[in-house]
N, C-alpha and C positions, 0 to 999 in steps of 0.2 A: 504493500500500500504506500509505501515512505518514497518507492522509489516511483513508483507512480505521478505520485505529489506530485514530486520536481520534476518530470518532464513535461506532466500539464503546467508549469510553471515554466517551463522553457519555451513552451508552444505560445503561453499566452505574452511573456514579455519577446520575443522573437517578431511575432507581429506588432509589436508596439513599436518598438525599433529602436528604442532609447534605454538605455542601460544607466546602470542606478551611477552617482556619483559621478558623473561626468558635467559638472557647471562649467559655467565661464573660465578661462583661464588654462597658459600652457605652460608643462610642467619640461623644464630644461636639464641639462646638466647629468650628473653619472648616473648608472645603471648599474647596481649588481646585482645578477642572477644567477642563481643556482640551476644547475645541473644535477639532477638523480638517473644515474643511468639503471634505466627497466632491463628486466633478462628479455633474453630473444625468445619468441616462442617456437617452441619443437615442432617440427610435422616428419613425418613418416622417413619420407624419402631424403629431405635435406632440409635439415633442424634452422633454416634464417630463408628457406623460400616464401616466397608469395606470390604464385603464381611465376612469372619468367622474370622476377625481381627478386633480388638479396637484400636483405636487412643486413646491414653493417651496423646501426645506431639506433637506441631510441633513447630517449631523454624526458622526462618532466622539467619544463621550467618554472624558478617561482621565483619572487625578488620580494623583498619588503616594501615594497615603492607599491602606491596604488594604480599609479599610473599603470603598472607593466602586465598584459593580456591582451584580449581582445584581437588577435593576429589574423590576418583575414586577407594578405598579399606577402609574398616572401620574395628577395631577390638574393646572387650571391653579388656583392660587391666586388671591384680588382682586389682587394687587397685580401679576398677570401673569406672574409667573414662574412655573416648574414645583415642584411636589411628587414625588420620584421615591421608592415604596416598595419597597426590598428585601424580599427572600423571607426576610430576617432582621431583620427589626422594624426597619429604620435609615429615615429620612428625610431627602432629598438636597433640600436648597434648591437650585435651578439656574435661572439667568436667561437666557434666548435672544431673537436671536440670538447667535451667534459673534464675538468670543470669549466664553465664560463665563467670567466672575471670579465673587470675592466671595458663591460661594457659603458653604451651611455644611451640617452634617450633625448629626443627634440622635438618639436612639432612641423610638421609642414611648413614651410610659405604658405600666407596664405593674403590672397584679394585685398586693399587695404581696407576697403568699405566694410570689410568680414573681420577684422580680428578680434573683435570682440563677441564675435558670436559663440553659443554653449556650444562643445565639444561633442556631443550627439550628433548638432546638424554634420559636421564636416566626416559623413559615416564615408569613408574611405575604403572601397571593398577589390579594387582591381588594379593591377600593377604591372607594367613591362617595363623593359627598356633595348635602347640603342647602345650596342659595347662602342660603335666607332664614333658615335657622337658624345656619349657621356647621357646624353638624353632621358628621362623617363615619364612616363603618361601614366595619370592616375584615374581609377575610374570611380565617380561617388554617389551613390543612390543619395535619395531624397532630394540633392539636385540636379539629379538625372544630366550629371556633368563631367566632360572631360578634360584635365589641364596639362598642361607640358612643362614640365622640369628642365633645369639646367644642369649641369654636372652635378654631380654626388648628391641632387633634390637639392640646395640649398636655395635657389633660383625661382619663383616661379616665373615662367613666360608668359603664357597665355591659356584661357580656357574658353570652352564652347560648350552650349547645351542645344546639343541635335535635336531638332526636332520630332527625327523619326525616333528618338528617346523617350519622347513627353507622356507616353500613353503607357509606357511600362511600369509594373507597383514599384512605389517610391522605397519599397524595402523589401523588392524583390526583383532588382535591373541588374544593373550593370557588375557583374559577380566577375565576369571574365573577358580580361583585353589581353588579346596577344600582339603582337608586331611580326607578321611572318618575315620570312628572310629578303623577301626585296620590297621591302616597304608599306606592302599592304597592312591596313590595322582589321582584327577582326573583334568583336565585342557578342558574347553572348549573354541573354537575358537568364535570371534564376529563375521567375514567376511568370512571364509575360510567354505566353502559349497562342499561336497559332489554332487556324481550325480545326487543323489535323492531330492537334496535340504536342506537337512540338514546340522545343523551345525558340522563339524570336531571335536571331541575330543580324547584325548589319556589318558590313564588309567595305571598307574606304580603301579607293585606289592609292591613296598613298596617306599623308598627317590627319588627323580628324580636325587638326585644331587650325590647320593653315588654311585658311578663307580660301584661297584658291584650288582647293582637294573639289572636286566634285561632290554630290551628296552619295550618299553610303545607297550598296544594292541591299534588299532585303533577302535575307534567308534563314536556315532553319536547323536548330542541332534535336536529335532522336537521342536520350539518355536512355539508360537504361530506364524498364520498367518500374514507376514510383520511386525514382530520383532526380536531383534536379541537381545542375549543373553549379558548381561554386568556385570553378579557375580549371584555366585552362593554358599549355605550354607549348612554345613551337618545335620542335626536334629536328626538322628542316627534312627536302628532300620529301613533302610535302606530305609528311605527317606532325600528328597532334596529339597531344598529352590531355584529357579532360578529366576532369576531379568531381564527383559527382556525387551527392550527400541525400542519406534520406534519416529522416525519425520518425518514431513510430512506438506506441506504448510496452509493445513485444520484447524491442530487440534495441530500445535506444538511439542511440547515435549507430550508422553503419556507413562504408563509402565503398563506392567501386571506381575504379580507373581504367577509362575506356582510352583505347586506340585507336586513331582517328584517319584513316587514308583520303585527303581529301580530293573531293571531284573535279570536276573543272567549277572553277567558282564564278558561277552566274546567278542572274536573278532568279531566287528562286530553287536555288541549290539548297538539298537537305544532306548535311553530315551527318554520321552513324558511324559506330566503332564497335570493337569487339570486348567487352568484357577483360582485363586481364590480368587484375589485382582485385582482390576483395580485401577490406579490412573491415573485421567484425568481428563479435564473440564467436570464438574463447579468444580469437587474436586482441590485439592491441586496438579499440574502438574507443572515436570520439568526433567530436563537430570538426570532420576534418575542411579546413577551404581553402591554403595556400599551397602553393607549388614553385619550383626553382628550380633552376638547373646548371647543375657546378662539376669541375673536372679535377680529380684527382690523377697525377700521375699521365695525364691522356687518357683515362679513363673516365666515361659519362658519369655522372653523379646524381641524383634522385634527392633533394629533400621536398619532406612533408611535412606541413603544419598545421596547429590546429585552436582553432576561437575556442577559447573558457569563456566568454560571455562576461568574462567577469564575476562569476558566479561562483561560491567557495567549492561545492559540488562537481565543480567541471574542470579539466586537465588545459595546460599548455602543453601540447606532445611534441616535439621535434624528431623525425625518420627519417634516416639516411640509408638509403636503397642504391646496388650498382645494377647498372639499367643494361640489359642483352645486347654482345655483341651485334653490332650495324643499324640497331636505334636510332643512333644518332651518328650522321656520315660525317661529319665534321664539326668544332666547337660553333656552339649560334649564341644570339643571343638569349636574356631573361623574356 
């Protein structure tokens, strides 16, 4: 019954879309987080599979800072460490592996007419970048808006709210921006479904945010059955990484990660992947929604993270996974 409780408790503040303690005001300066490294869990055949991925890592993060959760986009920065962005404009320097010290935490740039706005509004949920510009584009429900970064986020440039944005729930859009390998932006919807039952996305020939990009084609991503899409990664060579979350009073938090071959991308184009990771009881399950992609040794890298809401109840997870030889045909970018 207890655990009942708080998932109708998650369902109901989930749609509310405003997480407790988050007023006015941005909180700057060091970060220390703790690392607890989890055992890997056993299966049959090869005790760290998951399907055609290796668990090399899992971690709980926790910090005394109130600020520190809520992770909902993940990048690897050059210098190897992680970028973790809150669903409230904050950005979590974290260095893996375990232990993590010496991190720090900042806020976004943000609009000057906005800086005094509550930390709720600026829900921050999607994130890429450009390795050869330095660049990064952030994606933000409730204002159904996208902005451009300047080297290391410190910048902001510029932002834009599409219009073919405006009809999707304001806390259930814009989950996942990629930047495929030559320039295209893709963006898909968590909430906003099509007649077919797919999820809503829109596809820009090149910046969303540069006035002279054309308007975005519409199209359509297929999740799996009773999931919904919450980040999504380029792997280049015209596949795709998607992160796809579902709850449910049963079974909790659960995610699958589909594998995406995409079509030719025209109007109208519906993507679909195969299933190819599950995380779920008895594995390692939680509100998973970011995704990254980082190289060890020339080797593809895998992390995954995961929103605690904020919630004493719920987990910051960090997964480090080595991703099947030819995945990934050459380094791309986040």
């Amino acid at each position: 019954m207890q655990r009942t409780l708080l998932i109708l408790a998650i369902f109901i503040l989930l749609m509310n879309g405003r997480h407790p303690g988050l007023s006015p005001g941005i909180a700057t300066g060091p970060l220390n987080v703790s690392a607890t490294a989890l055992p890997l869990e056993k299966a049959a055949a090869d005790p760290h599979a998951i399907g055609p991925l290796r668990l090399t890592g899992a971690w709980h993060l926790t910090s005394p800072r109130e600020v520190f959760g809520g992770i909902s986009a993940l990048m690897v920065q050059d210098s190897g460490r992680l970028a973790g962005l809150s669903d409230s404009g904050e950005l979590f320097d974290i260095a893996v592996p375990e232990p993590v010290r010496g991190g720090a935490v900042r806020s976004l740039p943000r609009l000057a007419a906005e800086r005094d706005w509550p930390r709720w509004k600026m829900d921050s949920e999607s994130l890429t970048h450009d390795q050869a510009t330095g660049r990064s584009w952030v994606g933000f429900e409730h204002l159904q808006r996208i902005c451009r970064y300047g080297p290391n986020l410190r910048t902001i440039e510029a932002c834009v709210e599409p219009p073919e944005m405006q009809g999707w729930p304001s806390t259930g859009s814009i989950e996942s921006l990629v930047r495929l390998g030559d320039g295209r932006f893709l963006a898909i919807a968590e909430m906003a479904v099509d007649r077919s039952g797919a999820f809503q996305a829109l596809l820009w020939r090149g910046d969303p945010v540069d006035k002279a990009t054309p308007p975005p084609m519409r199209l359509s991503y297929r999740a799996p059955a009773g999931y919904r899409p919450t980040d999504a990664l380029w792997l280049g060579e015209g596949r795709l990484l998607v992160l796809n979350r579902r709850l449910t009073l049963a079974h909790g938090f659960t995610a699958h990660l589909s594998l995406v071959r995409l079509p030719p991308l025209r109007e109208g184009a519906v993507l679909s992947g195969n299933v190819v990771a599950r995380l779920e009881p008895p594995r390692l399950a939680d509100n998973f929604e970011a995704l990254a992609l980082g190289w060890d040794g020339g080797q593809p890298v895998l992390w995954v993270a995961s929103d605690n809401n904020r919630f004493f109840f719920q987990r910051s997870l960090l997964l480090r996974f080595v991703l099947p030889p030819g995945w990934v045909g050459v380094p791309v970018g986040r």
